[in-house]
C-alpha positions, 0 to 999 in steps of 0.5 A, spaced: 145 138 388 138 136 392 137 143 396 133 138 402 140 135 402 144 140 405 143 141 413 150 145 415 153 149 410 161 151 412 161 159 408 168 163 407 165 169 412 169 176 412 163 180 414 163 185 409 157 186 405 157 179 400 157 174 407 154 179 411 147 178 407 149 170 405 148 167 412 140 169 413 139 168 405 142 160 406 138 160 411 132 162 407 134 159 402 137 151 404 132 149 409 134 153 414 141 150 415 146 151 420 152 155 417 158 155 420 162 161 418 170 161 417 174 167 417 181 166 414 186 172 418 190 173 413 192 179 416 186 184 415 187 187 421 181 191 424 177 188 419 176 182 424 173 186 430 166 184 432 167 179 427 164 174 431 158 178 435 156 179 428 156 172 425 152 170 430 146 175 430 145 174 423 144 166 424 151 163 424 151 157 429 158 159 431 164 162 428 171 160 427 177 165 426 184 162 423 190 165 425 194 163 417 198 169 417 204 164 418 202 159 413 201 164 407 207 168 409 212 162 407 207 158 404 205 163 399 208 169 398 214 169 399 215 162 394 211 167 389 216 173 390 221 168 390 219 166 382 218 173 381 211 173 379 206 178 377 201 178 373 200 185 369 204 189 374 200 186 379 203 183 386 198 178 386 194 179 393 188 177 393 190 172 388 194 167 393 190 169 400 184 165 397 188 158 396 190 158 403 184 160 405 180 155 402 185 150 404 183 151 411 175 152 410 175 145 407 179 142 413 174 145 417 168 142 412 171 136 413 171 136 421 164 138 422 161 133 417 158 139 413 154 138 407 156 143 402 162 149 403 159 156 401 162 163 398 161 170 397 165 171 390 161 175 385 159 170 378 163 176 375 169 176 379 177 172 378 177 169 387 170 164 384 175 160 380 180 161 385 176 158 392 172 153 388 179 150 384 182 149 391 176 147 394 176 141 388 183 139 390 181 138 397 174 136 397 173 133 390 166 131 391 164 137 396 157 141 393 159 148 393 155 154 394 155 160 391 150 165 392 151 170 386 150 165 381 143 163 384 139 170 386 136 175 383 141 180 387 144 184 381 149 190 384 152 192 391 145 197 391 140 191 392 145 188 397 145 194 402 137 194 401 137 186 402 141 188 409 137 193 411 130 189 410 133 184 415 137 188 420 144 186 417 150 192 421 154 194 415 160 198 416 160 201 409 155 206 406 152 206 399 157 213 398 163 209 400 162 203 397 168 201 393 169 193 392 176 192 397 180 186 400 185 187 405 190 182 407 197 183 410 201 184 403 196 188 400 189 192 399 185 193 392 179 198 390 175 197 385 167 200 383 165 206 384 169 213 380 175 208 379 169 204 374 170 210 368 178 209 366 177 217 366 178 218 373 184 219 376 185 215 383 183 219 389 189 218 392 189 225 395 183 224 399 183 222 406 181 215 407 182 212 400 188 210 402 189 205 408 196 203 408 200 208 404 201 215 403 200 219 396 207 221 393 205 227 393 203 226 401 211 223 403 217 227 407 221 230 403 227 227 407 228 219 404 228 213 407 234 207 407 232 201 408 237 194 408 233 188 406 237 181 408 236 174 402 239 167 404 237 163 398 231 168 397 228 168 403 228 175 406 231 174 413 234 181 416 232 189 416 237 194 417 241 188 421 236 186 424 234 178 425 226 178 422 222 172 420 219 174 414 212 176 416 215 181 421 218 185 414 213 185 411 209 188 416 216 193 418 216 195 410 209 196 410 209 202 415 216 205 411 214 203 404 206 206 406 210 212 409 214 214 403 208 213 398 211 206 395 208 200 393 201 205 389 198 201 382 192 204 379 192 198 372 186 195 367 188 187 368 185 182 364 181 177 368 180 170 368 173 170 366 174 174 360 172 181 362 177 187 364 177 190 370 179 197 373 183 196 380 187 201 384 193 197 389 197 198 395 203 194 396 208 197 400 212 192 402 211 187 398 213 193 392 219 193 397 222 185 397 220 184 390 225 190 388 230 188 394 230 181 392 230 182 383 237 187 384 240 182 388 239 177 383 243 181 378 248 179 383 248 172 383 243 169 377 247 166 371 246 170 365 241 163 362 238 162 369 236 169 370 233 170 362 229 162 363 227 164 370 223 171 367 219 167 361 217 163 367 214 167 372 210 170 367 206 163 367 207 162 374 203 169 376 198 167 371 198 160 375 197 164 381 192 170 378 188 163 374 188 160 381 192 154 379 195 154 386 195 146 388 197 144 381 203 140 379 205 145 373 205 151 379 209 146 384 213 144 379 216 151 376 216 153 385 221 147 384 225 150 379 225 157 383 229 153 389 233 151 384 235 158 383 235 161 390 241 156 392 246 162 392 241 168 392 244 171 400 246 177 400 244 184 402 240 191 398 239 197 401 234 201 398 232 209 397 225 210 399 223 217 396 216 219 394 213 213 391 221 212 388 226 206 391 232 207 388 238 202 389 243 204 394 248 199 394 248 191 394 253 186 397 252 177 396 258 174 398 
């Protein structure tokens, strides 16, 4: 990449503390490019506020923010839940928000003509692997730029001095500085105490957890939820006609409340490394029990055992960022195969960080 080339950099923005500090250093760095910032909402909620006042003063020459909620409900996580795909126990989260995201970055790239496509992800982390494949499949031949593989910054410590030297507002403190992605299906934590597998999860402590409750915290009375499948689609809560979304967010405020959906894990990451994350889940905890119960209704025995080897290749698809690859689109292929006569109801006991089955019914 010949650095004079670059004139406008399109950049992945969430406005926390790797982009805040990415938009002047690309300035510094690339000849004083435009930078265009391009926030996918995902479902992060109040991390958008201010998101665009804060792009600008840091030298964005305009922002975009990308309403995809719609687009990564139905177009991937629910065919992820529909395979039932985990990696290691965990439901995937930032794992297939980054395709969706990088998708519309790069038709956002295309349309204003920019010569490079720019990220935060750190040189250590899975979600490089995961932009830069999906940004490949739609721009094979864009430069992409990724600062932590090319400055001296090494920790989260020299971010925070490099934003203080140039003025950058941060929302965070080096005393709160857990490393966290929040979209409308989950939110992670890592760094910090969760770094020594020693500690135990400060789920007790008022502001760790953003979406739940600890177990410890819940009433001590149960709540029942009814979930409605037709071919594996979650269609119905309590009775009520809902699109997919809209369940999502209605069983993260029940699952949030009764402490469910709570994963503390040491995964096995894509660049070779092991690393520590704490997740909350609620809803989507929810929908995966719901759904796998009422495939015990309706999978033939050969069906049901085929379908479990494969969606362990189908997480690691996901978890490895092979989202836009024939072998992913071709076992999502297989899953709607599956789902033909996966319609029924499940209602579920929520109690303390427990679901209990309470009844399912498939025609």
């Amino acid at each position: 990449m010949n650095k004079n080339e670059i004139k406008k950099v399109v950049l992945a923005y969430s406005g926390g503390l790797d982009t805040s500090i990415i938009i002047p250093w690309l300035k510094e760095n690339y000849n004083n490019c435009e930078v265009i910032a391009v926030s996918g909402n995902v479902g992060q909620a109040d991390e958008l506020e201010g998101l665009e006042e804060k792009a600008l003063k840091t030298g964005a020459s305009k922002l975009y923010v990308e309403d995809l909620t719609d687009e990564y409900v139905n177009d991937f996580i629910i065919p992820t839940m529909k395979a039932g795909a985990k990696y290691e126990e965990y439901l995937l989260g930032t794992s297939h928000a980054r395709p969706c995201i990088a998708k519309r970055l790069v038709e956002i790239a295309k349309a204003e003509g920019a010569d490079a496509i720019a990220h935060g992800c750190t040189g250590k982390g899975n979600d490089q692997v995961r932009f830069e494949l999906a940004i490949r499949h739609f721009a094979p031949h864009m430069p992409i730029i990724a600062p932590w593989r090319e400055w001296s910054i090494k920790s989260r410590d020299e971010e925070i001095d490099y934003a203080e030297a140039h003025g950058i507002p941060l929302k965070i403190s080096r005393e709160t500085n857990y490393s966290k992605d929040k979209n409308l299906w989950h939110l992670s934590h890592e760094g910090m105490d969760l770094e020594d597998t020693g500690n135990e999860p400060q789920y007790e402590k008022e502001g760790f957890l953003e979406m739940s409750v600890s177990p410890i915290n819940a009433p001590d009375a149960p709540t029942y939820v009814t979930v409605g499948f037709e071919k594996g689609v979650p269609v119905s809560l309590d009775g009520s006609a809902m699109s997919a979304k809209e369940i999502i967010y209605k069983l993260n405020e029940l699952g949030g409340a009764n402490g469910i959906g709570l994963l503390d894990i040491v995964e096995n990451r894509l660049v070779g490394m092991k690393c520590r994350g704490v997740y909350e889940t609620p809803g989507g905890a929810i929908l995966y029990k719901a759904h796998s119960v009422l495939e015990t209704l309706c999978l033939d025995k050969m069906t049901m055992h085929e379908k479990e080897k494969l969606s362990i290749t189908f997480g690691e698809l996901v978890y490895n960022g092979q989202w836009f690859t024939p072998l992913r689109e071709a076992l999502s292929a297989f899953v709607d195969k599956t789902q033909e006569r996966v319609t029924g109801t499940v209602k579920l006991k929520l109690y303390k960080g427990n679901m209990i089955n309470a009844g399912t019914w498939s025609p």
